[in-house]
C-alpha positions as CSV (number, residue, x, y, z in Angstrom):
1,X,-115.4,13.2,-38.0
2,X,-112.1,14.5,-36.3
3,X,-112.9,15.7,-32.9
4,X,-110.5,18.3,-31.7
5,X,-110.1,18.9,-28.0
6,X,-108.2,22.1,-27.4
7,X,-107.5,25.2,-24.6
8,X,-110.0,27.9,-25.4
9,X,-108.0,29.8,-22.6
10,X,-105.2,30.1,-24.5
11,X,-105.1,33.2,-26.6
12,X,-102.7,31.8,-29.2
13,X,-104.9,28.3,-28.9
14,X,-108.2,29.9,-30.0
15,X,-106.6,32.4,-32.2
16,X,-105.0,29.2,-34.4
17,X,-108.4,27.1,-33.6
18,X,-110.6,30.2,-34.6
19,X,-108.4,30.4,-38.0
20,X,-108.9,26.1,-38.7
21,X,-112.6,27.0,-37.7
22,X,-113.1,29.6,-40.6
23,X,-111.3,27.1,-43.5
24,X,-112.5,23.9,-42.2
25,X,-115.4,22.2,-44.0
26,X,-118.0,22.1,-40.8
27,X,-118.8,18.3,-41.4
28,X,-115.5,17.3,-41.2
29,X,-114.7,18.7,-37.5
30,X,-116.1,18.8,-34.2
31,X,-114.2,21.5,-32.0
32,X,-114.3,21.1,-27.8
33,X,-113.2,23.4,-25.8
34,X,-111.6,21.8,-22.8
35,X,-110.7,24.8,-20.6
36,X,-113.9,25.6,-20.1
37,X,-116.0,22.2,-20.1
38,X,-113.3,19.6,-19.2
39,X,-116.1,17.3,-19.4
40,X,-115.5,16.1,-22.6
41,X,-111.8,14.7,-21.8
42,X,-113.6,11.8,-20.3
43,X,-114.2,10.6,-23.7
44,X,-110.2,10.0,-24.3
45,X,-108.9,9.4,-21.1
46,X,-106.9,12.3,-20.8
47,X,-106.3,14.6,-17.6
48,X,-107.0,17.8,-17.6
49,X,-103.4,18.9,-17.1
50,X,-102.6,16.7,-20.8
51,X,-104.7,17.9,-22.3
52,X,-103.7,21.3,-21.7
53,X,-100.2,21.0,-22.1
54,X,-100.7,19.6,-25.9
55,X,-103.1,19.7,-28.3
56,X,-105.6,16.3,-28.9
57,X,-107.7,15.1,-31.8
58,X,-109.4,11.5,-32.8
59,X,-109.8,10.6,-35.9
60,X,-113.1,9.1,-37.1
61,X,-112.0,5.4,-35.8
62,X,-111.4,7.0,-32.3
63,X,-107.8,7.2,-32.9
64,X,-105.9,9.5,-30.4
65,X,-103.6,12.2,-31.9
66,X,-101.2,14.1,-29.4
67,X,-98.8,17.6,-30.3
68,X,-97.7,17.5,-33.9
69,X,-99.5,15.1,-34.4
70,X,-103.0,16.3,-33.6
71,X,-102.0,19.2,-36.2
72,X,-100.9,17.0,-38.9
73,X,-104.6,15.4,-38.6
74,X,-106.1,18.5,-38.7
């Protein structure tokens, strides 16, 4: 599973996470919102000003994705 980790604050953010939400096969993501429950950012290391600068993702083998990057695995 791909675990996106992304600023649900951001009104461009959501809008573009809200659109890979709708196409996405619901298996194959799991989508945390880290504005408003910076909890889960414990689970990659990241601060909470990182992670809200660019967007994050893992991969299934806990593989950490940053920017670009994060899009191209999503």
């Amino acid at each position: 599973m791909i675990t996106v980790f992304y600023d649900g604050k951001c009104n461009l953010c959501s809008k573009e996470i809200n659109y890979y939400k709708l196409i996405a096969d619901d298996n194959l993501f799991k989508w945390l919102d880290i504005a408003n429950n910076p909890k889960y950012l414990s689970l990659i290391g990241i601060s909470e000003q990182d992670a809200l600068l660019y967007l994050h993702a893992t991969d299934e083998n806990n593989n950490l994705f940053i920017g670009v990057d994060a899009f191209l695995l999503i």
